[in-house]
N, C-alpha and C positions, 0 to 999 in steps of 0.2 A: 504494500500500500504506500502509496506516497504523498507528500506533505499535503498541504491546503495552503496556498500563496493567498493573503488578505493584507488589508494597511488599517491602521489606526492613526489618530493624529496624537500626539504627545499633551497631554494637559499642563504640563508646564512650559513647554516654548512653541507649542502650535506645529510644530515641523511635524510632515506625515512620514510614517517607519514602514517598512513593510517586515509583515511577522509569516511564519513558517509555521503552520499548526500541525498536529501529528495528531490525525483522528484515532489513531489508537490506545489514545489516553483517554478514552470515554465521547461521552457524548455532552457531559458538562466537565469543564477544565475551569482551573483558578490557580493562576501563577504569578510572580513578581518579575519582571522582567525591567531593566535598565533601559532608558532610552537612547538610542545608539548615537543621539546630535548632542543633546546636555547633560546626560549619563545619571537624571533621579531616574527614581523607583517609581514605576507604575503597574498599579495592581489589574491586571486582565481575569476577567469574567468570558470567558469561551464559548462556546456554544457551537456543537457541529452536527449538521443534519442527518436521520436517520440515514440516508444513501452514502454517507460519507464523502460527500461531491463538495457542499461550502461550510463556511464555519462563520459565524458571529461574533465580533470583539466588542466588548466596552472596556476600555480605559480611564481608569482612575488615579487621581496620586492617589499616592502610600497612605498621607495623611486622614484622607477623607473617611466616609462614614462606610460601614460596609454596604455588600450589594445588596 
């Protein structure tokens, strides 16, 4: 199986990332991941559809409330 190519925008500097999701980690994922332009923490909420074809990000910072 292979990844799932999606972008999110960084909630700290606005710059859009593009992230590599591995549907094989479920079908709900929650990870911390660095932003690769200003290098904080943003907390991802995943989401990948039953066919395993796309996936759903929300991005948060670190600080925020949870999802």
């Amino acid at each position: 199986m292979s990844y799932l190519e999606t972008e999110i925008q960084c909630p700290y500097c606005f710059e859009w990332i593009t992230l590599f999701v591995d549907p094989a980690g479920g079908a709900v994922q929650s990870t911390i991941s660095d932003c690769d332009v200003c290098c904080r923490p943003i907390e991802l909420q995943i989401r990948v559809d039953e066919e395993a074809e796309s996936a759903s990000v929300r991005a948060r910072r670190d600080s925020e409330s949870s999802f």
